[in-house]
N, C-alpha and C positions, 0 to 999 in steps of 0.2 A: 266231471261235468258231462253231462247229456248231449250226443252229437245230434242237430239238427242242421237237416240242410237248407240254407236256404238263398233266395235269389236274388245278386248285389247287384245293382247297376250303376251304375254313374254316377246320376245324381246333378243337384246345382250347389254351387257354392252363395249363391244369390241370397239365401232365407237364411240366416243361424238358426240352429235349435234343431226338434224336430216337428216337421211342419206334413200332419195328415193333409191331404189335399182329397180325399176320397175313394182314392183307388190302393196308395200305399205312402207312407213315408218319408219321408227325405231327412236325412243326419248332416249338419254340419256345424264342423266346431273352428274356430281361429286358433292357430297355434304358428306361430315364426319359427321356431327354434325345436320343435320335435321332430322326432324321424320314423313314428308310428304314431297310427291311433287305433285301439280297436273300441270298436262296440260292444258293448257287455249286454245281452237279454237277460230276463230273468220271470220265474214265474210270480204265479199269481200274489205271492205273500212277499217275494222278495226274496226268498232264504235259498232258493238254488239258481246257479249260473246257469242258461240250460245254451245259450250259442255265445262266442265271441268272434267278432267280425272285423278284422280289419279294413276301416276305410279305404274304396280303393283306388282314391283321387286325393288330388294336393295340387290345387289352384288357389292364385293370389293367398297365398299362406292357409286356406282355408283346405281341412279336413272334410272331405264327404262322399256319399252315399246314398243309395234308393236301394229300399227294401219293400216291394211287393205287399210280401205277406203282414207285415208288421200293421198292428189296427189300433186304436185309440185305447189306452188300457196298459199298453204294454207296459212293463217295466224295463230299464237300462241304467245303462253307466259306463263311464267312459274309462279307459287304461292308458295313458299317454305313455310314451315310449322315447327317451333320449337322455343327455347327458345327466347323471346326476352329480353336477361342479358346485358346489355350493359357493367357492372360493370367485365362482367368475357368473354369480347368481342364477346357477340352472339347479334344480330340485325336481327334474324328474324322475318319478318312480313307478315303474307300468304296476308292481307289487299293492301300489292305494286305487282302490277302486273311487273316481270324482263325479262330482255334479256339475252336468253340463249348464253351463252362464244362463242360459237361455230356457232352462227349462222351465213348464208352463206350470208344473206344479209336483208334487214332494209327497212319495207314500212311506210313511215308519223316520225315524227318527236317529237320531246320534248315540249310540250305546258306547260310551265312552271306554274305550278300548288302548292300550299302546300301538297297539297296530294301527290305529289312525295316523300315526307319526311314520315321515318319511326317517328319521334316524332313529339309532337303537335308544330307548329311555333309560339313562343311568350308566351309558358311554363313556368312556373317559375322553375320547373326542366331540363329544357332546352332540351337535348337528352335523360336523364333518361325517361322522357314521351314517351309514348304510343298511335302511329296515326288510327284513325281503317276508317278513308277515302278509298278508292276503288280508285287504280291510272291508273286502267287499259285508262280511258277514254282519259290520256292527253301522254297516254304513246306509243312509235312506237313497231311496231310489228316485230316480226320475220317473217321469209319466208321461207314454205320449196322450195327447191331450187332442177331443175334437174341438174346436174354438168354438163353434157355430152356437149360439144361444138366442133364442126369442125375445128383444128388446121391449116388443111392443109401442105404445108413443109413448119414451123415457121422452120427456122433456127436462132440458137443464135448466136448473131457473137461474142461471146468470145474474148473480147477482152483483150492480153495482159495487166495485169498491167500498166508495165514499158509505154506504148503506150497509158493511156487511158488520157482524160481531161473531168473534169464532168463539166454539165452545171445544176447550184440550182435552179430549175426553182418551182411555185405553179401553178396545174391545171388552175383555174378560171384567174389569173394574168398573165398567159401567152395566153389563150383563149378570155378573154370577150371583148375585143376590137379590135380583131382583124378587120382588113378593109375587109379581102377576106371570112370575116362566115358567113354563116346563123344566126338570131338569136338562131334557135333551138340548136345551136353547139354552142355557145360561151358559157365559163366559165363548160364546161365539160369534159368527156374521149374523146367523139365522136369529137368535135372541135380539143383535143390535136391530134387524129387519122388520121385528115386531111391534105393531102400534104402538102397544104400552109402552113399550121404552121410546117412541119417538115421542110417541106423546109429552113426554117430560119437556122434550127440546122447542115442540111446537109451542106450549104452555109457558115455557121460560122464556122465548119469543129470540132466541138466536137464529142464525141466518147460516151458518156451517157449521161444520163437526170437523175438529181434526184429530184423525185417528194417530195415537202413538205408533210405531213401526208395526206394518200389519205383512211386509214380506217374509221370505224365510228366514227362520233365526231359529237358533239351537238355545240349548242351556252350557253355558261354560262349564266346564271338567272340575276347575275349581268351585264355581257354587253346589253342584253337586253334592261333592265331599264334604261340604260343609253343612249341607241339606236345606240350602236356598237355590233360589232359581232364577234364570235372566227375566224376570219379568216383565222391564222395559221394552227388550226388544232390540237394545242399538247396537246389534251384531248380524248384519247379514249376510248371509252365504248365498243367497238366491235372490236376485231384483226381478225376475221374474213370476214365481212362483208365491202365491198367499201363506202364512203360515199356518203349517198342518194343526196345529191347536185350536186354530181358531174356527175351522169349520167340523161343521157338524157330524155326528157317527153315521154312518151313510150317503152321505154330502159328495160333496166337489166343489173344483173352483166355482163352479156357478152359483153359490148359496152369496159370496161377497158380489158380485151383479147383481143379485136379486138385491142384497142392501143396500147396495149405490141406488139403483129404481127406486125403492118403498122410501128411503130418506128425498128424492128427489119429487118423487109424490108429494108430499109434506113440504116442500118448499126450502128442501135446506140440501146445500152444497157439500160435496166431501170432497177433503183435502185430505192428503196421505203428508204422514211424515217419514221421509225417508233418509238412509243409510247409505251415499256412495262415496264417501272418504272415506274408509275403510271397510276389511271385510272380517270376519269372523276367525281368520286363521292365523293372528296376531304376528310375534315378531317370529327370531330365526328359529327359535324353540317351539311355536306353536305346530298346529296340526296340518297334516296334507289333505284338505275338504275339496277344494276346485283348483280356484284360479294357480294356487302354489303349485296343481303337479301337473297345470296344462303348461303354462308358459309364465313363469315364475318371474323374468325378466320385463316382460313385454307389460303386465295386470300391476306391478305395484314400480312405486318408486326406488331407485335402489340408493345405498348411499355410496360415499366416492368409494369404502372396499364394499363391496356390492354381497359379500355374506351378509351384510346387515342391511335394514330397510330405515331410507329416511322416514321418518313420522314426526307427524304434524297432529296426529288426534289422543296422541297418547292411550293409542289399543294397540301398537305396536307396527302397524304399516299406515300407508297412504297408497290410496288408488290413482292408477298413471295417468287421470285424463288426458294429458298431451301425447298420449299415444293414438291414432286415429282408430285402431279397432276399438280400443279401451273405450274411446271416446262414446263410437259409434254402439257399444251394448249400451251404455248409460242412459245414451238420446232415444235407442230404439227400448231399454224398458219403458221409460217416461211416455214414447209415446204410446205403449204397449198398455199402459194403464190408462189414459185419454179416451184411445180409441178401441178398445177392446173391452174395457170396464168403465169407462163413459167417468170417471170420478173428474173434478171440478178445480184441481190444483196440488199444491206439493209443498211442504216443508222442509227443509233442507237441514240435517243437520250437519252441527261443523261447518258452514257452507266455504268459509274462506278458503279450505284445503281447496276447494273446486278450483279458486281462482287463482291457484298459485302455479307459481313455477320456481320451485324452492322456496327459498328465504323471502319472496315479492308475491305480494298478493299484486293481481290489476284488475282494474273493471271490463279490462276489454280482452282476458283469456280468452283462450279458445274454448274452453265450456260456455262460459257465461256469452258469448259472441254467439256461440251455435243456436242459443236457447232464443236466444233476440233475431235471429233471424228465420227460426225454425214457424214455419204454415201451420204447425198442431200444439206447439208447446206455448207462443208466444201469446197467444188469444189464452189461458189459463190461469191462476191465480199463481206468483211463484214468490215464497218467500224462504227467507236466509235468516239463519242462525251466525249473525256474521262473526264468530271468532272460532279460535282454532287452539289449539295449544302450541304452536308455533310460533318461531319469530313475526313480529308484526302481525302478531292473528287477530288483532283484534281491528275489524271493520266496518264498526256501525258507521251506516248512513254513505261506504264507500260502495255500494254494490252499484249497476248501472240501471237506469232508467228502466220500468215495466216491474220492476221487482220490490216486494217489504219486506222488510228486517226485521224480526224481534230486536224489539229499544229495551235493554236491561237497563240503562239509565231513568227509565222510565217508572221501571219498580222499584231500585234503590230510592229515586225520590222524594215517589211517594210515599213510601213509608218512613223514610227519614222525617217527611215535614210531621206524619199524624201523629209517630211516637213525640215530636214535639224538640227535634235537634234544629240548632241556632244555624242563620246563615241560610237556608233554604230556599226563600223565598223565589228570586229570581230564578231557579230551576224549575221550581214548580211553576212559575207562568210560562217558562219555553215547553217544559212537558204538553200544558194544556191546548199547548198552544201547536201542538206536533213534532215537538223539537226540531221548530226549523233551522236550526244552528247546521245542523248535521243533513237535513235531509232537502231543504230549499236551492234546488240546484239543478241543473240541465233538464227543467220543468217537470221535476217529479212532485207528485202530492201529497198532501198529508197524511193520506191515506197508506204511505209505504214507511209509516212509523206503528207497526203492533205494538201497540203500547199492553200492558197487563203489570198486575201487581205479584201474582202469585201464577206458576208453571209447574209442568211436572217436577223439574229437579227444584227443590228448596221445599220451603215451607207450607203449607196450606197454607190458607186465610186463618182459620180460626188456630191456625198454632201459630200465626206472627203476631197474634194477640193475644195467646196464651203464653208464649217460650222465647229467652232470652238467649237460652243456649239451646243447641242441638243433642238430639238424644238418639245415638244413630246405633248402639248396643246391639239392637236385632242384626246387625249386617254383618257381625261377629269380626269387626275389623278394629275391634279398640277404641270406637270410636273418633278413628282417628279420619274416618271418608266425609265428605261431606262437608258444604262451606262454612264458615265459624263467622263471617262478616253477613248479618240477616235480615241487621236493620230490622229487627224486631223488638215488640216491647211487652213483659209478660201483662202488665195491667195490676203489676203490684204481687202477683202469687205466679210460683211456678210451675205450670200444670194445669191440672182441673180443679176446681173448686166450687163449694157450695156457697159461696159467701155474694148475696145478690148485688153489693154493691160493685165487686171486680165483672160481676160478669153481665152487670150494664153495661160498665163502660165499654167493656169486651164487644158487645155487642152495638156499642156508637162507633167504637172505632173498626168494626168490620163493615157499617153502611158509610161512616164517612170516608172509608179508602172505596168503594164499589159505586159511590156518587161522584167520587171525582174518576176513575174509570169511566164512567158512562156520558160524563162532562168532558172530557176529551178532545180535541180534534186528531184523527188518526183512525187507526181499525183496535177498538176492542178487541182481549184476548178474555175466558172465565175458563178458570181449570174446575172440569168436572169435581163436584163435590163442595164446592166452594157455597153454593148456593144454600146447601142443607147443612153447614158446619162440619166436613167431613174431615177428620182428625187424620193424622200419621205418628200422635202423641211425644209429638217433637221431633220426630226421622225426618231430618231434612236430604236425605239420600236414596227413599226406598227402592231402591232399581230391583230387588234382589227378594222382594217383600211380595209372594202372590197368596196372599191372606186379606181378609178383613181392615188392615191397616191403610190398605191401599182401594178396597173395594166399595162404590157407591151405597147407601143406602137410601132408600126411601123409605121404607116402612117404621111407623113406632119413630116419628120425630120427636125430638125434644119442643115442647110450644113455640121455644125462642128463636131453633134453626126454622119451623114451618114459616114464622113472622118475619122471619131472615130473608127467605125464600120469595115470598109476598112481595118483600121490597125490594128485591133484586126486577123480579119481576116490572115491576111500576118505574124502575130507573132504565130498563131497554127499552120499556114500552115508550115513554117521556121521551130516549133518547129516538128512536124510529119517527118518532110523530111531530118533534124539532127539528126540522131540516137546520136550524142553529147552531146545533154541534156537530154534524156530519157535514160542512164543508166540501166541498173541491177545490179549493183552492186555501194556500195559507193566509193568514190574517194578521201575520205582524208587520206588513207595510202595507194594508189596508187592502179592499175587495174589489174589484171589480163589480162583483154582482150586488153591492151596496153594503156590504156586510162589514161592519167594524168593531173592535174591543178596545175598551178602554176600563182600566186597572185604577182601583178606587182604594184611599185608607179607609179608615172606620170616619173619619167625620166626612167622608164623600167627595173630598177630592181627588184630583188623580196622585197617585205614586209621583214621585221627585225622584231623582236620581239619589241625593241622599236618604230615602224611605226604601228604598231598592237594596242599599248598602248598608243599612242599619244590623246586624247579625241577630238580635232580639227580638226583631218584628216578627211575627207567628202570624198575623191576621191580613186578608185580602181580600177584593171583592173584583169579578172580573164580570164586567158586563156586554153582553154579547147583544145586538141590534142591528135593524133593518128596519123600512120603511115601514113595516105592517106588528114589528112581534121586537120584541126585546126581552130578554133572560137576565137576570140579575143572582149568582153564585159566590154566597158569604162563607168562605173558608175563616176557621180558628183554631189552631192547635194550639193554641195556649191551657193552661190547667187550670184558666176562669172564663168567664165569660167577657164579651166585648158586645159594648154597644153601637151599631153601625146606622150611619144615617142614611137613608135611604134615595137616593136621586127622583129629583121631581121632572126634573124637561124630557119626561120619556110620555107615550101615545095619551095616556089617560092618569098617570102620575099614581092610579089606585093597583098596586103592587098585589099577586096573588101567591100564593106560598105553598109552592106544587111537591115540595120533598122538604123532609127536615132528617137529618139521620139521629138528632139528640132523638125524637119521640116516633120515631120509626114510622111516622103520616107521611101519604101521600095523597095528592089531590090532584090528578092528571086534568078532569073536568072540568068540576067544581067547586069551588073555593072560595071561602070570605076574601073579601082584598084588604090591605094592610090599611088601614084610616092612620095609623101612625109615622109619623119622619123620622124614628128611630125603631129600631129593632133589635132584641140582644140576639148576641147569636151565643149559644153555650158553650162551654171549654169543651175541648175535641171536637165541636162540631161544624157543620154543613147545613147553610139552608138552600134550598133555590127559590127564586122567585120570577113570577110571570111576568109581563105588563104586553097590553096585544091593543092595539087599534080597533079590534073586534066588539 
């Protein structure tokens, strides 16, 4: 190693990370229980150590420093220095070169190496052993980073709740194929940045984008070896820092700002989904990446013998929010992406780990408290993945007030009613209805049930109407990953097929589950690809899939996905332009703002309590009304048709018939109106109808 000399001062413990301020520097890292830190430089590629610098201050637990000469560019990394106890949860190893918490951003990557492990691999003590390899060489760097970027007038367009529909889209999957990019832009920020591909989202008339994990995230050791790759994402080693994949060859963090801007241009919100119940360096056998070799005890949960890590996410840890530093990187990344890259909200995943304390999830943790009383986080969009793999992980509709849940009951539902399963009924009117069962409560709204049929993990659309079973082979696991309960129906064949009569129907029952989606009361959720028939050809798991299987296409549609696409279209637009189904408030003990539902059989009465509890009944009609506009939506999964009679004491009694999913018409404008008192409605199908004082 290269001796330079150079000039340490002080320093604040105030800022974590390292914070250029324009003259030089400042290094500080949280560490309880160490008894060094040095600073590692290194040059310009990474590949030589050229100074290490011991920190030369230790206040309020914090490590730091001021270095002069150090400028924006720099490369580093950290050496922590103390007990390596595994038996009483310390693992430190000054021998692994780590990634500071805080860092702004990640040059070079993970070269999956044994020396990334604090013990020897192949040990007959297994992690009690002791690695004294130098990981610095296979290990990525930090970067000190200048913040400063030219915003211009980003304006946020703040979108209404009650107003919004998000679209689940992943950077590269939505990017790398596209027909109209540069190579250099496909499968990055700079590609998402590009007209063309907003173009899609303006055209398809969604209101936000949520990006799948867009922090830092490596490729696991094990897909590797197998020669798949984390594709997902929901491994992060850095909440700080974007991930190095995703921006452009020449780039920087500023290309994902420039995205955030161009998509806020456009009118559409970005939501991050993020990774802070767990991190990347799994249980006692995983790798020493950060937090393991800064303070191993303080960053995760330990269990009662503390060689081992309680987990709740089944990746092998849990991250300690009831620790206040712990706490305090989580709030300061969250706000680090608000206020430094301007994005619009957050998806949580896992979110119940946040709320726990052990075996007890509460609404009123200290994360979830911090979040509700926090000046920058609490004005943002913030929704929950509310279960866990833990005891009692599962807490839809327990999260507290300001916050949405993804409703998985919402997708089992619906699909259960369309394939046409007995007993549905009543779930499917509290679904459309917001599932107020769950979520009607210390005045939260409707709007904090994401309702969606189809997400990243499971099925597409057009494979829960293609596949009965999963076909998850590519993940090279036996098929054994991935859920086997999908509430799917193949439509008579398993797979693809030429036979035009399966793949009608295929195509009534992908518009009539995306018409009741858009019928709704709650916040829409459409998983990228959905709209143009985009296959996974039965992988209901692909995490591990960064091919074609996983990758959007537009070009060279099939007729049926463009006509697909068409009427996806005309059912946001329908839905945007009926303040009807977008609500502020719930509707099953009537509205204040005049707004009521009332639940029709097919000869146009309302539902009985025995009609409700009949198990057979497949047919409903839910009529939504106000002083000026009334909606009339004729659901039937039955395998025939039903004749519904059409209600007369509405504005002008002449019924206009603005979506049909059996013949894939829409008529948002103009439209004959029904001169008949009855109307069939076809097996699998959805009509909607108008009636407007207008």
């Amino acid at each position: 190693m290269s001796k330079f000399e150079f000039t340490v001062l002080e320093g604040s413990p105030a800022t974590l990370g390292a914070t250029w301020d324009g003259s030089g520097t400042n290094f500080a890292i949280f560490s309880a229980h160490a008894t060094k830190v040095e600073l590692c430089l290194f040059d310009s590629r990474g590949r030589r150590e050229t100074a290490r610098i011991p920190l030369p201050e230790y206040t309020d637990e914090v490590w730091h420093g001021y270095l002069p000469e150090v400028r924006p560019g720099q490369l580093y990394g950290y050496r922590v220095h103390g007990p390596y106890d595994p038996a009483n949860g310390h693992r430190f190893n000054p021998n692994k070169l780590v990634i500071d918490p805080y860092a702004l951003e990640l040059q070079g990557d993970i070269r999956w190496h044994d020396a990334v492990f604090g013990y020897r691999i192949g040990h007959s003590r297994d992690d009690l052993s002791f690695d004294r390899r130098d990981s610095a060489f296979v290990m990525p760097k930090c970067v000190v980073v200048d913040p400063a970027v030219t915003w211009g007038p980003d304006i946020r367009p703040n979108i209404p709740w009650a107003e919004t529909i998000i679209y689940e889209a992943h950077v590269k999957g939505m990017t790398a194929r596209h027909p109209d990019l540069p190579d250099n832009l496909r499968g990055n920020f700079g590609g998402l940045a590009d007209p063309k591909v907003i173009d899609h989202l303006v055209k398809l008339g969604v209101t936000a984008i949520e990006l799948m994990p867009t922090q830092a995230f490596f490729d696991d050791r094990y897909l590797i070896e197998k020669g798949l790759t984390n594709y997902w994402g929901y491994n992060t080693v850095g909440f700080f820092a974007p991930a190095t994949r995703y921006i452009s060859p020449g780039a920087n963090v500023h290309e994902f700002k420039l995205m955030v801007r161009r998509l806020h241009e456009a009118g559409i919100e970005v939501i991050l989904d993020v990774v802070y119940n767990h991190t990347a360096e799994g249980n006692q056998m995983g790798p020493t990446l950060s937090f393991r070799g800064i303070d191993n005890a303080s960053y995760y949960i330990l269990a009662d013998d503390p060689r081992y890590y309680f987990d709740t996410t089944g990746c092998g840890n849990t991250v300690d929010l009831t620790h206040p530093r712990v706490l305090q990187m989580v709030m300061d990344s969250l706000r680090y992406w608000v206020e430094a890259c301007h994005v619009d909200g957050f998806r949580f995943d896992l979110a119940s780990s946040l709320g726990r304390d052990r075996d007890q999830f509460s609404p009123s943790a200290t994360f979830l408290d911090a979040v509700r009383q926090d000046p920058v986080l609490s004005k943002v969009k913030m929704i929950a993945e509310p279960w866990d793999t833990g005891a009692n992980g599962y807490q839809v509709g327990n999260f507290p007030p300001g916050w949405a849940e993804w409703n998985d009951q919402y997708r089992d539902t619906v699909r259960s009613y369309w394939k046409g399963d007995a007993a549905v009924l009543p779930a499917l009117a509290s679904r459309l209805m917001g599932t107020a069962e769950r979520f009607d409560r210390r005045g939260r709204r409707p709007w904090a049930s994401v309702n969606f049929v189809t997400a990243h993990d499971g099925f597409t659309l057009m494979d829960t109407v293609s596949y009965n079973d999963k076909h998850n082979d590519a993940n090279k696991e036996d098929n054994r990953d991935g859920h086997s309960d999908n509430r799917s129906w193949n439509c008579g064949v398993e797979g693809p097929t030429d036979d035009p009569a399966v793949r009608d129907l295929r195509d009534q029952m992908r518009r009539a589950m995306m018409g009741t989606l858009l019928l709704s009361q709650g916040t829409p959720m459409i998983l990228m690809g959905d709209e143009v028939g985009r296959t996974q050809g039965g992988n209901n798991n692909a995490y591990c899939q960064d091919n074609e299987m996983n990758w959007l296409k537009l070009d060279e549609l099939d007729p049926r996905d463009a006509a697909f696409c068409e009427f996806l279209r005309g059912l946001i637009a329908m839905r945007r332009t009926r303040p009807l189904l977008s609500q502020p408030d719930f509707l099953h003990k009537g509205n204040k703002r005049g707004v009521d539902v009332c639940w029709l059989r097919p000869d146009g009465k309302e539902m009985s309590e025995e009609d409700w509890h009949n198990p057979e009944a497949r047919t409903l009609g839910m009529l939504l009304r106000n002083k000026t506009a009334s909606l009339l939506a004729l659901f039937n999964s039955h395998y025939e048709s039903v004749s519904f009679h059409l209600p007369q004491e509405t504005h002008s009694a002449h019924w206009v018939r603005i979506a049909d999913s059996h013949t894939g018409e829409l008529h948002l404008r103009r439209a004959p109106a029904e001169r008949h008192r009855r109307l069939d409605v076809p097996a699998r199908g959805l009509i909607v109808l108008e009636d407007s004082a207008e």
